[in-house]
Each structure stands twice: as C-alpha cells, then as structure tokens.
N, C-alpha and C positions, 0 to 999 in steps of 0.2 A: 126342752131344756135339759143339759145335762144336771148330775148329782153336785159336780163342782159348781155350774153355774146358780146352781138352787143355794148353795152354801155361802156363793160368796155374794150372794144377794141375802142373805138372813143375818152373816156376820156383818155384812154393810149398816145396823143399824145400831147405834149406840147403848152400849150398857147388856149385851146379847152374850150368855154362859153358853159354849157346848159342852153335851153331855151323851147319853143315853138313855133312852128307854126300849126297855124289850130288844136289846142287842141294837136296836136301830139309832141311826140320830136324833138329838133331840135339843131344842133351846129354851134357854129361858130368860127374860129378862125381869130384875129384880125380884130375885129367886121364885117366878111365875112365871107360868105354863107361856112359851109365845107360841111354838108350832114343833112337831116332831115330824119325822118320818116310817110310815107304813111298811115293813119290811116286803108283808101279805102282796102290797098291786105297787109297792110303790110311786104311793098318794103320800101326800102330805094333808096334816089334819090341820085346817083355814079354820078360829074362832071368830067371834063375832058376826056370823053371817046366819041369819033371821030365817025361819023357816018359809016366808016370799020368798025372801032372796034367792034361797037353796034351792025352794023351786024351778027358782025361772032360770037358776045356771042349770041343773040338772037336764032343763028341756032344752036349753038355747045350747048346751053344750055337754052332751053326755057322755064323749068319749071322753073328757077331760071329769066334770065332776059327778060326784055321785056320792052314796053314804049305804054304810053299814046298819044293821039294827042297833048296834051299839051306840053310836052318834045319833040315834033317830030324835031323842027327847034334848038334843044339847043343840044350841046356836052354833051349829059350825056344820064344814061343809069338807070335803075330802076330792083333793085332786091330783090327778096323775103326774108327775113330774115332767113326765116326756112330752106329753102334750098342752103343758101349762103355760102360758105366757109371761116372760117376763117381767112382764110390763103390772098386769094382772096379780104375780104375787105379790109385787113390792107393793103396791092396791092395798092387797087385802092384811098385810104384814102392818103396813103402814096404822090403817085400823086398830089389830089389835095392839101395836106396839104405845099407842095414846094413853088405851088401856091402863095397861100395865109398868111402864115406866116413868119412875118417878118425875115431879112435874120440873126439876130443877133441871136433868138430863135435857125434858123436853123443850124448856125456855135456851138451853144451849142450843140445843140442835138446831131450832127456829132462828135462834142468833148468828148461826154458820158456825159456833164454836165447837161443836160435837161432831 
C-alpha cells in the first residue's frame, strides 16, 4: 500500500483530524489517538489489538507486523505500510474507530449518513 493510499483510507472514516506526531503523520478522532505513522520502518501503530492477537499476526505475518519494546506493555500492534493490506487496515481502523468516536458520529455512519 502506498502513503496516499494509507491516508485515504484513515481519512475515509468519519470525524478523523490530521496532524502530527514526531514530524510524522498522525490522526485522531474526537481529539483521541486513532493511528499515526512510524517515521523509523514506516509502520503504522494499529490500537486495540490484544497481545493473542499480536502474536498470531506477528507469526502468520512478520514482514508486515511486529512491535517495538516501546509498544510491548500496550494493545497494539505496528505494521509496515508497504506490506499492509488494504482490506486489513480499514479491519483494524474500523475497531478502533468504535472506540473512540463518539456514539452519535457512529449511529450516522451505520445510517449511511456519515
């Protein structure tokens, strides 16, 4: 996946701020963390994703994810943009986007109004 095609699948989801962090991109929706980008391997840092989980992407797919010691103690998982599937982020986006955006945004979107 390219950098545009990563971006226009993050700004694809309702209520999504760009910004930055650490020179690199970053979003967030309802001024909370959704996903940034790793300047270092260029990965994108995926929340919600459970230490199973992170395991069995990490085995079943290791040129795509993997994790830093920094991320080690957090639900989240870090993947390469080039090797990422599209299909795959909007997945794990979709997740945390439930999260974190407020529940009226998400009764729209479900409605097709968003």
């Amino acid at each position: 996946m390219s950098p545009e095609e990563m971006r226009e699948i993050i700004l694809s989801f309702p209520g999504v701020e760009e910004g930055s962090s650490y020179g690199q991109p970053a979003f967030k929706v309802n001024g909370k963390f959704f996903t940034r980008l790793r300047g270092e391997d260029q990965s994108l840092v995926l929340l919600e994703v459970d230490r199973d989980e992170r395991e069995m992407l990490m085995e079943a797919e290791p040129g795509t994810f993997h994790i830093t010691p920094h991320y080690k103690d957090y639900p989240s998982v870090l993947a390469r943009i080039e090797t990422l599937h599209p299909g795959s982020l909007r997945n794990f986006l979709e997740r945390r986007w439930r999260k974190v955006a407020p529940k009226k945004l998400q009764k729209a979107r479900d409605a097709g109004e968003a």
